[in-house]
C-alpha positions in Angstrom: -38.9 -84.7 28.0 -40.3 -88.3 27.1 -37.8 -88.2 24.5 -34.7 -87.5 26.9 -35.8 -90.3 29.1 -35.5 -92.6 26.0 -31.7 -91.5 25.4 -31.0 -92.0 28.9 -33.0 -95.6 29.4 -30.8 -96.7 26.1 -27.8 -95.5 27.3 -28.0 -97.0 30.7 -29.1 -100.1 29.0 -26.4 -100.0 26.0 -23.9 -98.9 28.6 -24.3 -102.1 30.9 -25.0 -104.5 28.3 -21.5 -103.2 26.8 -19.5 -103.4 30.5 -20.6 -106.5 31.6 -21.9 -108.5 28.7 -18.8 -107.8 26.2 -15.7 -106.0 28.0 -16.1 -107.3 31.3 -14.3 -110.6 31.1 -10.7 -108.6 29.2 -11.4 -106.2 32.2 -8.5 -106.2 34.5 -9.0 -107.0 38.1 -9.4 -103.4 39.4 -11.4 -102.2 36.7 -14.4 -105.0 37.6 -17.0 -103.7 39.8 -17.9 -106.0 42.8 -21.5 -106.2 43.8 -22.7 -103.3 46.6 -19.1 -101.5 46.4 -17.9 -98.0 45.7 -15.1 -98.9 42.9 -13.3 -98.3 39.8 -15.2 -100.3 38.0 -18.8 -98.7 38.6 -17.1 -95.5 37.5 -15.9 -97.4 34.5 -19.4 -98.7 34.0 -20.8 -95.1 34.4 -18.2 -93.6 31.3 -19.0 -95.8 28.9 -22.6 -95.0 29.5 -22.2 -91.3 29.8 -20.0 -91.8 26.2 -23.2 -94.2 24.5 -25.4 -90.9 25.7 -23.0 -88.5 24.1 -23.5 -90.4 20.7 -27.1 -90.6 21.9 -27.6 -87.0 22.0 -25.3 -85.1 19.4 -26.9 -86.0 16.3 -30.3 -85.6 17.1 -29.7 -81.9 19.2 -31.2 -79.1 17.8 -30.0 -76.5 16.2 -30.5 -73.0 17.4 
């Protein structure tokens, strides 16, 4: 569980660092997320963390 919550924090982390620290500025217009607004750009934001937790969590899985 602990170790789940790890993958998640770095995600979230790697994810937002990545949206608005390196790829926000080439970002067109519609794909920038405006503070305390449903947009295209928080579902942007929210892909390319779900994408960091996808590398996150397929080479460490388990095998069964």
């Amino acid at each position: 569980m602990l170790r789940r919550y790890w993958k998640t924090l770095v995600a979230v982390l790697g994810g937002n660092f990545l949206y608005y620290g390196v790829l926000y500025p080439y970002l067109p217009p519609g794909a920038r997320h405006r503070m305390y607004q449903l947009d295209w750009g928080l579902v942007v934001d929210f892909w390319i963390c779900l994408a960091i937790y996808g590398l996150l969590y397929f080479p460490f899985r388990r095998s069964r």
